[in-house]
C-alpha positions in Angstrom: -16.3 -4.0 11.1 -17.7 -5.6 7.9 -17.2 -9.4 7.8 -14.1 -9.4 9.6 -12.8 -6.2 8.1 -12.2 -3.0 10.1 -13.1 0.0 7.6 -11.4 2.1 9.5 -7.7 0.6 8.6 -6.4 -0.1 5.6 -6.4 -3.5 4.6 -3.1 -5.2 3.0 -3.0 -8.5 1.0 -0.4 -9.9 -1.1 -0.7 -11.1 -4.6 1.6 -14.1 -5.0 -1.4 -16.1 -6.8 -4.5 -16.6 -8.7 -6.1 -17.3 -5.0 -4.5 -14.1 -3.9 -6.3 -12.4 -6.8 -9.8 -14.1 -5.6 -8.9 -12.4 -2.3 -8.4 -9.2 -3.6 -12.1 -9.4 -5.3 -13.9 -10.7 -1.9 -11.6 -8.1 -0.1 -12.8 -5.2 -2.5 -16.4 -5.8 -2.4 -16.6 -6.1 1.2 -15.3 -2.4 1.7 -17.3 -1.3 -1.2 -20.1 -2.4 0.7 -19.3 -1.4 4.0 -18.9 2.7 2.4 -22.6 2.4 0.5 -21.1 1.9 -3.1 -24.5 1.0 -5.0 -24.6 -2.7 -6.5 -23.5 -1.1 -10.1 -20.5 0.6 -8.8 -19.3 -2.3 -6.3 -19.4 -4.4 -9.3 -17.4 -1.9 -11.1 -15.0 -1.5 -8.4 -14.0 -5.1 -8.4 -14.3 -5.8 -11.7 -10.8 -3.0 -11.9 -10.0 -4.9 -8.9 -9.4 -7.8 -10.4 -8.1 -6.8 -13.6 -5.6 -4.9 -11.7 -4.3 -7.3 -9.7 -4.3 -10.4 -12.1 -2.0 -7.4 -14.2 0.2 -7.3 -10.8 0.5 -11.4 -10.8 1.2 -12.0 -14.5 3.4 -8.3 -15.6 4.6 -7.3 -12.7 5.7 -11.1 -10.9 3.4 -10.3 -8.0 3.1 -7.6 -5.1 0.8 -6.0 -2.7 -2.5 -4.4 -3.0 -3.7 -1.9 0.0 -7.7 -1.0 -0.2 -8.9 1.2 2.3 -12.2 3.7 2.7 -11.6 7.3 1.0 -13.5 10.6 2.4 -13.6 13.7 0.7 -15.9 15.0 3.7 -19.0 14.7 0.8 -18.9 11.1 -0.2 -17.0 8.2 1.0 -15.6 5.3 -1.3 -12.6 2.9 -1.8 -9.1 3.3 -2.7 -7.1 0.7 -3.6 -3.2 1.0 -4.2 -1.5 -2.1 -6.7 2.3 -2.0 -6.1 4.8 -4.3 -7.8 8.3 -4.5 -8.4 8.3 -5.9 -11.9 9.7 -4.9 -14.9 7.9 -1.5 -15.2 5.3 -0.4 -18.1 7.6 0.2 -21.2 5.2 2.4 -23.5 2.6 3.8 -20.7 0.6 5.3 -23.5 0.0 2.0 -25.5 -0.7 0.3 -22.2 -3.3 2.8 -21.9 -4.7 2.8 -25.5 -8.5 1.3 -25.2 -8.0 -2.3 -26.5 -4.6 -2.8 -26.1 -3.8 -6.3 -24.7 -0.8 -9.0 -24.0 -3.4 -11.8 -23.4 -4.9 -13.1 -20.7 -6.9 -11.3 -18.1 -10.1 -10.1 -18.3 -9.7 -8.4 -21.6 -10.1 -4.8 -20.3 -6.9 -3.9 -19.8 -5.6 -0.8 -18.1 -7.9 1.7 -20.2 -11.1 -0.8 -19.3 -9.9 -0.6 -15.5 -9.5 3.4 -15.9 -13.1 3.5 -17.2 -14.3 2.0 -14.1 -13.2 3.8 -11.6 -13.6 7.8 -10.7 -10.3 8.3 -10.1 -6.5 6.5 -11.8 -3.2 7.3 -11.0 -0.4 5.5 -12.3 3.3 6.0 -11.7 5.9 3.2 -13.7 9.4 3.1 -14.3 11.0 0.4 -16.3 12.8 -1.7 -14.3 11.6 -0.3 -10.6 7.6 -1.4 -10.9 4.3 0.1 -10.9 1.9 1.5 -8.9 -1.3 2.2 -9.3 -4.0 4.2 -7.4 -7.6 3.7 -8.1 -10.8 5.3 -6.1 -14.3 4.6 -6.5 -16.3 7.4 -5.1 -20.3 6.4 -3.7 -23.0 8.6 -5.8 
């Protein structure tokens, strides 16, 4: 256990809240730390982090983040998984085009979370909500 969290289970919090979003950040870092992630990469881990999940609150009206440890038997990391049930991503691609923005936020955007993490999935369908899937892998 790592300051109250147990690495071995995946950790849920909801995001109703800029506090919730605070939460997400101290709740990222501490499993980044707890698999080895080097200072530069926990910093880019939660950096996403937070980007993400400020995206959940403010497009998506709120939802649920899940960050647990990853193991591909050669390295460990975290994964984190950002589910909402908000009104979808419209045009995925401009979401995704590097300095593409609807305000607010950090700026970054999903392309500037993308770049931060080793691995992105997302999945969005107007009108159902979004998910996405990030993993930061230790070096």
């Amino acid at each position: 256990m790592t300051a109250g969290v147990d690495l071995g289970q995946p950790q849920a919090q909801a995001i109703r809240s800029d506090e919730d979003v605070v939460r997400v950040r101290q709740l990222v870092r501490t499993v980044a730390v707890g698999v080895k992630l080097s200072l530069v990469d926990q910093t880019k881990v939660v950096t996403a982090a937070s980007e993400l999940a400020r995206n959940t609150l403010v497009y998506g009206g709120g939802g649920m983040v899940e960050v647990s440890t990853a193991d591909n038997g050669r390295r460990r990391g975290v994964r984190i998984v950002f589910a909402d049930s908000g009104p979808g991503i419209v045009d995925l691609d401009l979401a995704l085009t590097d300095g593409y923005t609807t305000g607010g936020g950090l700026g970054l955007g999903l392309s500037g979370a993308r770049r931060l993490v080793d691995e992105f999935d997302i999945q969005t369908a107007v009108g159902e909500g979004t998910r996405i899937t990030v993993t930061k892998w230790s070096r």
